[in-house]
C-alpha positions, 0 to 999 in steps of 0.5 A: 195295324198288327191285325192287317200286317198278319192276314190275308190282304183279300180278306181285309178292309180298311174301314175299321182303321178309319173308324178308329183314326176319326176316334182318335181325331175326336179325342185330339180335338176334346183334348184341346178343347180341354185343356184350353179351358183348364189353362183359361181356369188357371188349372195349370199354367200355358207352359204345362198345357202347351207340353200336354197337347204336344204329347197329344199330337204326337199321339195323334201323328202315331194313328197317323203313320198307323193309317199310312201302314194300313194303307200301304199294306191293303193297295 
């Protein structure tokens, strides 16, 4: 985002901001996958699990509005 906020519209695309979002949903999704199975193995109990994804998804909301700014910036 900071790399597209400072240059020259023209000369910028979007793809790398996509290809880094579609990673950042990959790990979201393993995260979950994880911890799933971490809580389902008594790990951790559901209440320290349900706070895990929640940081996770606010993470994930991050690249989200991150997307939205690169967008908004390349139109």
């Amino acid at each position: 985002m900071n790399f597209v906020l400072s240059g020259r519209k023209e000369s910028l695309n979007i793809g790398q901001t996509l290809d880094i979002e579609k990673n950042i949903n990959t790990l979201r999704d393993n995260l979950k996958m994880e911890n799933i199975q971490a809580v389902n193995d008594h790990l951790y109990d559901y209440a320290i699990g349900t706070m895990f994804i929640d940081i996770v998804t606010e993470c994930e909301k991050l690249g989200d509005y991150v997307v939205n700014v690169v967008e908004a910036r390349l139109a």
